[in-house]
ZADREN-103407 format. One record per atom (N, C-alpha, C): residue in three letters; z, x, y. Coordinates in steps of 0.001 Angstrom, whole numbers, padded with zeros to 6 digits, always signed. Example, Ala and Ser with C-alpha at 12.3 -4.5 7.8 and 13.67 -1.06 7.14 Angstrom:
<rs>
ala+007800+013190-005690;ala+007800+012300-004500;ala+007800+013200-003300;ser+007080+012850-002250;ser+007140+013670-001060;ser+007870+012900+000030;
</rs>
This chain:
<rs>
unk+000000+000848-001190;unk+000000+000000+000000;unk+000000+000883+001239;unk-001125+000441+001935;unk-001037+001714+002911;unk+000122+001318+004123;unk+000562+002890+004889;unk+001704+002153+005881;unk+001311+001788+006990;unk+001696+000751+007569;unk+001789+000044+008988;unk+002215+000771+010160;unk+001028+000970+011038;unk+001728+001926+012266;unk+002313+000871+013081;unk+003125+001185+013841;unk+003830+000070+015036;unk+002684+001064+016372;unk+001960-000484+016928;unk+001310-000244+017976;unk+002031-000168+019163;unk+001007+000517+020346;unk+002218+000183+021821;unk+001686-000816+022449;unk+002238-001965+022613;unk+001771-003071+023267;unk+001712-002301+025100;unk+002776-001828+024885;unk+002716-001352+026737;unk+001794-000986+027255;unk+000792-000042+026200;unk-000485+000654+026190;unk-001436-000026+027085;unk-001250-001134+026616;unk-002819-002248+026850;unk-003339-001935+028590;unk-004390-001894+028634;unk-005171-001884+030082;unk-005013-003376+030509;unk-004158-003649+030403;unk-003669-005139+031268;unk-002621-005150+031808;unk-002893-006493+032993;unk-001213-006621+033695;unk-001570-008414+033884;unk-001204-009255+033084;unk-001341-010641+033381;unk+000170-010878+034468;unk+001273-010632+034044;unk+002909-010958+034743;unk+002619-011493+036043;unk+001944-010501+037125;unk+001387-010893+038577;unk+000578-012295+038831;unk-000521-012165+037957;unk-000944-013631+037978;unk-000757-015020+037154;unk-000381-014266+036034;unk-000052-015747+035493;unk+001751-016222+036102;unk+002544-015366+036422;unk+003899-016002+036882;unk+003376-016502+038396;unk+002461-016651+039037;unk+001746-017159+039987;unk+001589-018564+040098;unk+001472-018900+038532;unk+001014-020128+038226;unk+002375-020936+037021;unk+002965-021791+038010;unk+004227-021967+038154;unk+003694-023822+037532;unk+002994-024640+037559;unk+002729-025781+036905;unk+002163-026088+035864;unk+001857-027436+035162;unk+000906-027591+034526;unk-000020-028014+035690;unk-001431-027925+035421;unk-002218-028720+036065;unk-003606-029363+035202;unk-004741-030641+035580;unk-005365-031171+034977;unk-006223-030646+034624;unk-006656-030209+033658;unk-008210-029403+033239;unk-009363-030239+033589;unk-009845-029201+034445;unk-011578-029688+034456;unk-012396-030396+033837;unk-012456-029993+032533;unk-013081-030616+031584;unk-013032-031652+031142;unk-011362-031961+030227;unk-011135-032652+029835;unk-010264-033278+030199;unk-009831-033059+031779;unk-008331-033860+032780;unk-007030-033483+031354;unk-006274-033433+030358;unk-005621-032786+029901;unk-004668-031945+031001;unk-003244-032380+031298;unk-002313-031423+031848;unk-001982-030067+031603;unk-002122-028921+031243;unk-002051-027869+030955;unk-001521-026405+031700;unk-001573-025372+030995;unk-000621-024282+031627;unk-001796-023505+031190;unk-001734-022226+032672;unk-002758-021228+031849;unk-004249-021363+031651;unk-004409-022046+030435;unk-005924-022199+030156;unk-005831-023774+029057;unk-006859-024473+028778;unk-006627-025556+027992;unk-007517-025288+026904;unk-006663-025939+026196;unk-006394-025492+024128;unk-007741-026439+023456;unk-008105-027336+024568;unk-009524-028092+024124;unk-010628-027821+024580;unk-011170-026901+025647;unk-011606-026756+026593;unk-012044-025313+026671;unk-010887-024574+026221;unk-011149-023218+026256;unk-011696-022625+027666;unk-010853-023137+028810;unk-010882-022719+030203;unk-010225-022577+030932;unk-009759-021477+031861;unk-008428-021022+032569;unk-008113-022367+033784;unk-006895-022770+034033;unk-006589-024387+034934;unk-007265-023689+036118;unk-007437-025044+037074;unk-008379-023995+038206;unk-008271-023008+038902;unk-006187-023208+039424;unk-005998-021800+040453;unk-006132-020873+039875;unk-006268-020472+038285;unk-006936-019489+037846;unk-008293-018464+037290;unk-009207-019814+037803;unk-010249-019415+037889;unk-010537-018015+038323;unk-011569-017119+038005;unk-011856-016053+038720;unk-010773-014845+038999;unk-009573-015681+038116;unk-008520-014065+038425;unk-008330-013722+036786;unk-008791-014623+035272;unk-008617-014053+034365;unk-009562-012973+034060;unk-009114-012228+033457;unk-010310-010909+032911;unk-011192-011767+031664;unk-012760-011227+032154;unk-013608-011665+031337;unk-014516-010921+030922;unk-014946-010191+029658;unk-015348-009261+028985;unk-016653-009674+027674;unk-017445-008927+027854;unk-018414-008739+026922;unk-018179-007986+025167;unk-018493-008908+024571;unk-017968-007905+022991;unk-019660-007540+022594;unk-019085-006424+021510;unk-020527-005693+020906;unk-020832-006097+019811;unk-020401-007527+019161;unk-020801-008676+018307;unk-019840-009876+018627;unk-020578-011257+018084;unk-020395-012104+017986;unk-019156-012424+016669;unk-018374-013280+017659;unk-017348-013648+016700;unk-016974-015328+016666;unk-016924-015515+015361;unk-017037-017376+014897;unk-015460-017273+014465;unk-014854-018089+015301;unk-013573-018703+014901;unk-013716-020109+014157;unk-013392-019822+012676;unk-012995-021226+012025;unk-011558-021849+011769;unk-011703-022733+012689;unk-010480-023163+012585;unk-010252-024192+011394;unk-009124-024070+010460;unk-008254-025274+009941;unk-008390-026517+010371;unk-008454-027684+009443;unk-008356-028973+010509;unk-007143-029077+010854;unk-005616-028486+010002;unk-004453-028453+010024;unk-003831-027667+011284;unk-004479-026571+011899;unk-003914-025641+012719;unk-004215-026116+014315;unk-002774-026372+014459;unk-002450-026973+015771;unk-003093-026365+016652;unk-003873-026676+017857;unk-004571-026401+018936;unk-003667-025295+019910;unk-002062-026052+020024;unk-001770-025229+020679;unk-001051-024287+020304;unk-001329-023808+018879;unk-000135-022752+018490;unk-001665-021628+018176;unk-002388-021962+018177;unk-003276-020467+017864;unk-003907-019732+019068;unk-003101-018505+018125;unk-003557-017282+019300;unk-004947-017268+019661;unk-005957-017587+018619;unk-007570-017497+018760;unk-008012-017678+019903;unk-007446-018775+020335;unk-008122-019585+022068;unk-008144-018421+023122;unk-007021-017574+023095;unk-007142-016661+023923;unk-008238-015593+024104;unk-008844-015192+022857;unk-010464-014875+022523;unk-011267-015550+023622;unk-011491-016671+023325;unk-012265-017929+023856;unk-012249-017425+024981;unk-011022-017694+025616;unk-011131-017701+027223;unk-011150-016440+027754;unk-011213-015282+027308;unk-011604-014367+028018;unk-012738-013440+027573;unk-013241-013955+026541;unk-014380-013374+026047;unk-015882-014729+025668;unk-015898-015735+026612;unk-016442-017211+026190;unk-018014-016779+026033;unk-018586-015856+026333;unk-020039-015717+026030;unk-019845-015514+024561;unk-019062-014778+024188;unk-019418-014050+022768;unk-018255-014483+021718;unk-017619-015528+022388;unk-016979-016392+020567;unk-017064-017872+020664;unk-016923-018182+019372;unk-017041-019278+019265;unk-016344-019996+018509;unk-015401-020907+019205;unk-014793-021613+017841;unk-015174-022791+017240;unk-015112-023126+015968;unk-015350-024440+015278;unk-014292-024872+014414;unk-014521-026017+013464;unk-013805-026641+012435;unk-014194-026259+011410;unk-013452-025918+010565;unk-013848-026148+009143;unk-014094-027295+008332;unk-015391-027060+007746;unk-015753-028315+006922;unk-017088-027541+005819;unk-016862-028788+005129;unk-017752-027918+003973;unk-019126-027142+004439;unk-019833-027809+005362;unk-020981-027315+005882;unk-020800-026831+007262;unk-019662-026137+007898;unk-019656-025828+009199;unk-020666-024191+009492;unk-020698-023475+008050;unk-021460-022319+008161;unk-022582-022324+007653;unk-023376-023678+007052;unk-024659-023422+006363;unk-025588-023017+007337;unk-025823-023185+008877;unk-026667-022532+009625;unk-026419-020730+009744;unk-025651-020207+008788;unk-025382-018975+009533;unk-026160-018104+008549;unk-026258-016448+008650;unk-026877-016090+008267;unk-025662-015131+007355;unk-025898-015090+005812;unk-024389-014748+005480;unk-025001-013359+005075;unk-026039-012830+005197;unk-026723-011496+005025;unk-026217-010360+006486;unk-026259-011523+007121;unk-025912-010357+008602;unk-024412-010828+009387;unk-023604-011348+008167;unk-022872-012104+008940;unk-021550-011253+007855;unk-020273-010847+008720;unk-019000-010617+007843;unk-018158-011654+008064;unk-017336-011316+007658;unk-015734-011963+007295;unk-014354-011523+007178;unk-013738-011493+008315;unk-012505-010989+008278;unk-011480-011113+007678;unk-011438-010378+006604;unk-010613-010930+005354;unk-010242-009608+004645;unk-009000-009516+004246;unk-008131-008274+002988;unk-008695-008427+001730;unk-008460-007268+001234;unk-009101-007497-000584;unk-009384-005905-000812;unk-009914-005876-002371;unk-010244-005256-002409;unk-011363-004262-002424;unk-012472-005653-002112;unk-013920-005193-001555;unk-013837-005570+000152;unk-012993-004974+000637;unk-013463-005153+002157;unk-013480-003918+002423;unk-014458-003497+003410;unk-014465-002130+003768;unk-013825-002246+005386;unk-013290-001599+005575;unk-012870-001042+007062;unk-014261-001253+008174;unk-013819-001869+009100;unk-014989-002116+009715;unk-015129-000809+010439;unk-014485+000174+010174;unk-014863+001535+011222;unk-016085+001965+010177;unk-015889+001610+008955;unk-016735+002294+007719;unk-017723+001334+007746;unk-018126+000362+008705;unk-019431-000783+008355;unk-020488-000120+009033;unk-021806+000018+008938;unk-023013+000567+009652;unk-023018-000967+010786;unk-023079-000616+011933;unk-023068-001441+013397;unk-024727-001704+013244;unk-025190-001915+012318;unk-026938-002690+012300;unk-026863-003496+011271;unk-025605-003726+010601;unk-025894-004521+009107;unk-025086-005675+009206;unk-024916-005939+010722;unk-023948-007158+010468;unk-024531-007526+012016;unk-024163-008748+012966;unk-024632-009386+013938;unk-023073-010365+014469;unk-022204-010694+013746;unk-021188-011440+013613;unk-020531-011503+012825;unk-018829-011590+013298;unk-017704-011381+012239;unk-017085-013019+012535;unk-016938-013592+011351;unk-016035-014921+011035;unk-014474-014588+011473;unk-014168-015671+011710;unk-012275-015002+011326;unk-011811-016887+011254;unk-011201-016462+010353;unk-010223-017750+009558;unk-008788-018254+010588;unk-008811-019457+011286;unk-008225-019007+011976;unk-007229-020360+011911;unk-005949-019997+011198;unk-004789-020798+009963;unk-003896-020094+009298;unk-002808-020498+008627;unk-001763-019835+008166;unk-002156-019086+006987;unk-002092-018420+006050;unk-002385-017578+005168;unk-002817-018247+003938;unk-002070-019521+003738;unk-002113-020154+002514;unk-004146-020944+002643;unk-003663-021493+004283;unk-004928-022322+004631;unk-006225-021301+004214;unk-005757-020178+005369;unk-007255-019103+004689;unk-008177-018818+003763;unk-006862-018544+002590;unk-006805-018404+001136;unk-008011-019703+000653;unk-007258-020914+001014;unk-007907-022125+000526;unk-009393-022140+000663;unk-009505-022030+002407;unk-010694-021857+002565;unk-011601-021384+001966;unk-011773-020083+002040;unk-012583-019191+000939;unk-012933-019643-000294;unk-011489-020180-000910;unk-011888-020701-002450;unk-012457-021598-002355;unk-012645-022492-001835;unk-013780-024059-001795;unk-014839-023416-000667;unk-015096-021976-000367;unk-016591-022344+000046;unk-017031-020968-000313;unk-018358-021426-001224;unk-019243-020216-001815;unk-019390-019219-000576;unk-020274-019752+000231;unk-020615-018636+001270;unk-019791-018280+001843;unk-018838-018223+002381;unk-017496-017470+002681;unk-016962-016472+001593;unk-017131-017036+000008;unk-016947-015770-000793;unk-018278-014904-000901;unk-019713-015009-000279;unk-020457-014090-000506;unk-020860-013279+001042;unk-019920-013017+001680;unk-019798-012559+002847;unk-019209-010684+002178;unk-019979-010261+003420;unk-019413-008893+003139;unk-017843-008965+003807;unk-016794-008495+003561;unk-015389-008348+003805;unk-015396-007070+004450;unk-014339-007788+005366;unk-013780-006295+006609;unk-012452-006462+006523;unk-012071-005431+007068;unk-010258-005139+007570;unk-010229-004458+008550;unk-009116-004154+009000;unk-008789-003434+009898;unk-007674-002795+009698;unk-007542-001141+010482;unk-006394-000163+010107;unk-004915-001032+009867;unk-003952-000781+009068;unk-003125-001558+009091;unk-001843-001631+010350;unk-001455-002420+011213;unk-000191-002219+012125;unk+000685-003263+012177;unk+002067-002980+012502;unk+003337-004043+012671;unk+002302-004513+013608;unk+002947-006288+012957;unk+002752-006932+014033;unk+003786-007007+015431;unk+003245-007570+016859;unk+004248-007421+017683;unk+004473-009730+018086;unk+004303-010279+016998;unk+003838-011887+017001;unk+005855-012062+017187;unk+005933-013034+018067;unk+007200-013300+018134;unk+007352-014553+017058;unk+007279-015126+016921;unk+007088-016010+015582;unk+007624-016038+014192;unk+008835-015862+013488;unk+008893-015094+012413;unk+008068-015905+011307;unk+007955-015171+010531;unk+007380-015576+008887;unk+008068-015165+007790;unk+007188-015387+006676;unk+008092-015365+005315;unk+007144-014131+004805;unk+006269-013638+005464;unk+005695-012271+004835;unk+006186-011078+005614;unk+005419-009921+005161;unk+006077-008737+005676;unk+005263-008472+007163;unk+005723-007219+007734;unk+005261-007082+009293;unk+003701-006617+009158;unk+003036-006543+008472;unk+001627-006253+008570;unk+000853-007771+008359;unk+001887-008578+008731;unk+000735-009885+008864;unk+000844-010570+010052;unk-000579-009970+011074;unk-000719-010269+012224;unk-000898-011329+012859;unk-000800-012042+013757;unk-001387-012985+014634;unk-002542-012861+014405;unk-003687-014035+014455;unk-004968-013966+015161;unk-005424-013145+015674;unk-004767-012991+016857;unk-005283-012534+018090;unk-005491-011261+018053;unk-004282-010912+017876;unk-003904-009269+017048;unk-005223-008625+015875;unk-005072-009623+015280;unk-006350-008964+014047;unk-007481-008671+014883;unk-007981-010262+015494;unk-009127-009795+016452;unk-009104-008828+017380;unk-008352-008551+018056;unk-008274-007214+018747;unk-009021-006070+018291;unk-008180-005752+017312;unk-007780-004636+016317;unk-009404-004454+015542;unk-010113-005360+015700;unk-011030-005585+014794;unk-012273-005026+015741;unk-012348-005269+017356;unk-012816-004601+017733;unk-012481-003261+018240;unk-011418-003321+018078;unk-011067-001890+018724;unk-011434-000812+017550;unk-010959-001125+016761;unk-011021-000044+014923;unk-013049-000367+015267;unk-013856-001113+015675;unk-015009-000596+015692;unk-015854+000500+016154;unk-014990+000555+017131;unk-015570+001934+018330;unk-015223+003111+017703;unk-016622+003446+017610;unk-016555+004787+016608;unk-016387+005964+018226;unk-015630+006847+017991;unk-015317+007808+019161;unk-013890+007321+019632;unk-013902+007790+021433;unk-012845+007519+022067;unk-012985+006481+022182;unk-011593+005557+022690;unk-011762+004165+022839;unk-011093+004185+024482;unk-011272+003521+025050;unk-010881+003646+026230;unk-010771+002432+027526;unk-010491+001484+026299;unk-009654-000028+026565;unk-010561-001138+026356;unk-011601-000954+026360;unk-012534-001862+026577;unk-012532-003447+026166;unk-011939-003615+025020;unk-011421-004892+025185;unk-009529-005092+024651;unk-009061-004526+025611;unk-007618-004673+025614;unk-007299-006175+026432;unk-008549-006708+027317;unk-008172-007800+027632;unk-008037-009170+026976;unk-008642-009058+025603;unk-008273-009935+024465;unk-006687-009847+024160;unk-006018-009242+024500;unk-004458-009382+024688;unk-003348-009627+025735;unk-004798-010288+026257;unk-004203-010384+028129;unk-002909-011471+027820;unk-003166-013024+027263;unk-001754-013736+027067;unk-000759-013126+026443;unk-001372-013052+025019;unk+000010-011933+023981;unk+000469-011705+024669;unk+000381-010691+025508;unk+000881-009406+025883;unk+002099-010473+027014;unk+001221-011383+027777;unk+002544-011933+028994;unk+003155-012647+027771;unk+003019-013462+026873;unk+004198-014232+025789;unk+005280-013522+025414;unk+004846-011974+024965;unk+005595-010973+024544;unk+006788-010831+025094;unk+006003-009915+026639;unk+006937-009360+027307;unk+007756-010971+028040;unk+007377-011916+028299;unk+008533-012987+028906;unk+009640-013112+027867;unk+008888-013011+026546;unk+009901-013644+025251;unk+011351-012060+025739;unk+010633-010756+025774;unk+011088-009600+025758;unk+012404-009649+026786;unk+012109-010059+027898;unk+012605-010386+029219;unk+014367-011365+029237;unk+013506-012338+028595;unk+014488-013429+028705;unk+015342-013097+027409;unk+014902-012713+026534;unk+016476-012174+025518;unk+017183-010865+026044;unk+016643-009778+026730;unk+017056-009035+027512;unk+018305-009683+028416;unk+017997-010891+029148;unk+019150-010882+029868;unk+020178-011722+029309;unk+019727-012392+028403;unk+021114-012738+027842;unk+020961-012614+026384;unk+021508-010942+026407;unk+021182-010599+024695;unk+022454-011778+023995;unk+023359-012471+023916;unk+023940-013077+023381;unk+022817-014113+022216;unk+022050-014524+023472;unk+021231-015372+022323;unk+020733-015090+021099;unk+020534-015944+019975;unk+020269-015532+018444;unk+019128-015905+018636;unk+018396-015439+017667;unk+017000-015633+016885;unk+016878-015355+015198;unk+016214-016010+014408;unk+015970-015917+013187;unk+016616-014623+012707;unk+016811-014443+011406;unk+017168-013488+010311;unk+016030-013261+009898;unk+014795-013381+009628;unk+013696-013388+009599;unk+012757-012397+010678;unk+012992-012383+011657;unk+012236-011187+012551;unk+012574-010176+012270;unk+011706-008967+012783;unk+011849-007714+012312;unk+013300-007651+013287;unk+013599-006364+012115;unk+014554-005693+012992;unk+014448-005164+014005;unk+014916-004729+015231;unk+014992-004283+016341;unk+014134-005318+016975;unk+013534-006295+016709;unk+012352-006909+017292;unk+012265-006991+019151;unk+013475-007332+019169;unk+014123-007215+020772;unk+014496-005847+021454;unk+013521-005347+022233;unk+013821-003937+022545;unk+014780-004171+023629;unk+016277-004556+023744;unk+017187-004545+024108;unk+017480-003606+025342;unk+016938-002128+025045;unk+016932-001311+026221;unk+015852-000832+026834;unk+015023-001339+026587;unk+014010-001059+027613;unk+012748-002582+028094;unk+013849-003618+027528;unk+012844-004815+028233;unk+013880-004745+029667;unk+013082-005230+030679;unk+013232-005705+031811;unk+014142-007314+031713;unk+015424-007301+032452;unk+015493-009010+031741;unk+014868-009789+033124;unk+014821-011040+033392;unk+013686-011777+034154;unk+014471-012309+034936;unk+013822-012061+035896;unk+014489-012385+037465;unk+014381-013311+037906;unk+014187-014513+037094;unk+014519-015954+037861;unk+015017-016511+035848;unk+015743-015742+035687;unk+015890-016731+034025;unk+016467-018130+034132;unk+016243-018582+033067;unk+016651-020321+032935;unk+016965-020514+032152;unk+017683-021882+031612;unk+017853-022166+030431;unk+017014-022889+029586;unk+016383-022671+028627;unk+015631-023059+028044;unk+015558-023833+026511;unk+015255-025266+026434;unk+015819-026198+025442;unk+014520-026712+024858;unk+014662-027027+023339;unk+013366-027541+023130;unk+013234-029036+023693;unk+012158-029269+023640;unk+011517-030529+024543;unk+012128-031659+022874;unk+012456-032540+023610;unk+013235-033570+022878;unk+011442-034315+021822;unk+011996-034630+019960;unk+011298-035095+019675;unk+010176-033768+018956;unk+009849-032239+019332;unk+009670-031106+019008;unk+010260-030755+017859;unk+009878-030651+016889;unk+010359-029687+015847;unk+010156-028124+015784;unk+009302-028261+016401;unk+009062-026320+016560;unk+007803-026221+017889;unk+007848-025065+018483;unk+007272-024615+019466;unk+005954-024393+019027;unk+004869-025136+019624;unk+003634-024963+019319;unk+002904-024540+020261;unk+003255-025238+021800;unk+002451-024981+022841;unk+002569-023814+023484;unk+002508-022363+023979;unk+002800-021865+024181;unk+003226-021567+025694;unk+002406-022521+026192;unk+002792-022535+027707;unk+003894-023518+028284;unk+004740-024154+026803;unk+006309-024691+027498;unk+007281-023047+027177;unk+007155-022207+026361;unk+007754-021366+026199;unk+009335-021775+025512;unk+009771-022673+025118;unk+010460-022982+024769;unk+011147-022601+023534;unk+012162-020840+024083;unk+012336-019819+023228;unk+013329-020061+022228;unk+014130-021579+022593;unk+014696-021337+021267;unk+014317-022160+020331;unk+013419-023007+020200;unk+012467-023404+019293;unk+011639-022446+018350;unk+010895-021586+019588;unk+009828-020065+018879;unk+010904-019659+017973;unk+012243-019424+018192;unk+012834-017975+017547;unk+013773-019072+016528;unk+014324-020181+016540;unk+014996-020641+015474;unk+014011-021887+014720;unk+013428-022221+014678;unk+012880-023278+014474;unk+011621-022537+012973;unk+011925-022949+011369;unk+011037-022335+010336;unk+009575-022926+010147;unk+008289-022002+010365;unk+007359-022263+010257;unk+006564-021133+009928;unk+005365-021372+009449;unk+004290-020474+008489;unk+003015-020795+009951;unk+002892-019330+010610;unk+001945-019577+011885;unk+000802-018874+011749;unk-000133-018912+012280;unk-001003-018387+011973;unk-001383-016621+011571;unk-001572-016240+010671;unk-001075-014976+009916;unk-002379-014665+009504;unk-002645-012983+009656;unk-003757-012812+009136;unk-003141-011089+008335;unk-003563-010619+007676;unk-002495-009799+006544;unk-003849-008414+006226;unk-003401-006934+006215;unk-003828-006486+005860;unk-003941-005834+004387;unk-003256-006706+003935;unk-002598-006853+002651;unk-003655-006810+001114;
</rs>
C-alpha cells in the first residue's frame, strides 16, 4: 500500500478569505432565483456580488462529472470545479445511458485498481477527457458495476495524499474529497515544474478549511468526531476568527450538507459516508 503524503493546503496560489467573507448573505441566483451563498449548487454560478471576482481557469482536458442521483447537490465538492473552471467541466446524472454519446477510446476514468495507471504515466494524446464519479464510495463502486462502458474505460489515479476534507468517514485518510482528487488529477498531469496553474480548483476547500480551522481555534473546547484524523485541528497555528459565533444546526437538519450554512457542529458530529474518492 503505497504511503500517503500530507499535502500543504497553505501552499495553494489562492486567497478566497478577502472575498468570499465579503459576502456576508444569501442572495437569489440568476438563473434559477434559488437563495444561495457563494455560488448555486443548480446553476453552477457565483451569486452576483461575486461575479467577476471568482478565479476562472482553463484545464488541458475535459472533465465529465457524474453525479449519483443520491448525492446531495449541496454536499459535493465537484460544483466547485464547475464554477471556476465552467468552459471545461461538465456535470451530469447518472443513468444507464448518460455516457453512450462519449467516446470510451479517448475517454478515462478516474478510478483505483489495479489496472489504473497514474495519470503522470498516461501519453497526453490518448485520452481527450477524464470522467469522475461523483458519490460516496459505495455509490461509485455501484456505478461501474451496472455500466459496461465505465468498466471498459482506461483507469487513472493519482499520487496518493491525506486528505485535508473536514467531514469524517469510516475509511482511512487517503480517501479524498472530490474536489481534492480532481485537483490532484490535474496537477499529477503536468509533466515538469508545476507552478499553480490550477490551484484555483481549491479556491472554496481551501476557505471551508481554513474557517472550519479558525473557528475551532478559538474555542478549542469544542468536540468533533473520534473519527477525524488525529491532529486534524492545527490548534497552533490556525488563526481563530475574528468575529466568531455560535453556531447550531438549523432545526429539522440531520447533518450538514450545504456548505454555505457552515454549520460546524453538524459537519464535525453528525455520522455520514460523503463523497470519497480513495487511492486505494
Amino acid at each position: 500500500m503505497a504511503q500517503a503524503e500530507t499535502y500543504d493546503i497553505d501552499s495553494l496560489q489562492v486567497c478566497p478569505k478577502p472575498v468570499l467573507d465579503a459576502c456576508c448573505e444569501r442572495m437569489a441566483c440568476e438563473g434559477c432565483g434559488k437563495k444561495v451563498k457563494f455560488f448555486c449548487y443548480y446553476c453552477y454560478r457565483p451569486v452576483p456580488t461575486l461575479e467577476g471576482k471568482i478565479p476562472q481557469i482553463r484545464l488541458p482536458f475535459k472533465l465529465e462529472v457524474v453525479k449519483h442521483e443520491e448525492e446531495r447537490d449541496g454536499k459535493s465538492t465537484a460544483i466547485h470545479a464547475k464554477v471556476v473552471a465552467p468552459h471545461d467541466v461538465e456535470i451530469i446524472a447518472y443513468s444507464a445511458t448518460c455516457i453512450d454519446n462519449v467516446d470510451i477510446e479517448r475517454t478515462a476514468l478516474l478510478f483505483p485498481g489495479p489496472d489504473a495507471k497514474n495519470i503522470s504515466d498516461l501519453d497526453p494524446g490518448s485520452f481527450d477527457k477524464v470522467i469522475v464519479i461523483d458519490g460516496t464510495w459505495s455509490q461509485a463502486k455501484g456505478m461501474i458495476y451496472h455500466n459496461p462502458r465505465l468498466q471498459r474505460m482506461q483507469k487513472v489515479t493519482v499520487n496518493p495524499r491525506r486528505t485535508r476534507f473536514w467531514r469524517y468517514q469510516s475509511f482511512d485518510e487517503r480517501y479524498m474529497a472530490t474536489i481534492e482528487a480532481i485537483y490532484f488529477l490535474y496537477r499529477d498531469s503536468v509533466r515538469g515544474m508545476y507552478n499553480g496553474e490550477y490551484d484555483a480548483l481549491m479556491y472554496f476547500f481551501k476557505y471551508f478549511y481554513d474557517f472550519i480551522q479558525s473557528e475551532y481555534a478559538a474555542t478549542p473546547e469544542k468536540s468533533f468526531h473520534a473519527k477525524h484524523q488525529k491532529g486534524y485541528i492545527s490548534y497552533k497555528t490556525a488563526a481563530p476568527g475574528s468575529s466568531h459565533r455560535q453556531l447550531k444546526p438549523r432545526a429539522g437538519v440531520g447533518a450538514n450538507y450545504e456548505f454555505d450554512s457552515l454549520d460546524l457542529d453538524a459537519t464535525f458530529q453528525e455520522p455520514q459516508e460523503e463523497d470519497q474518492w480513495s487511492q486505494a
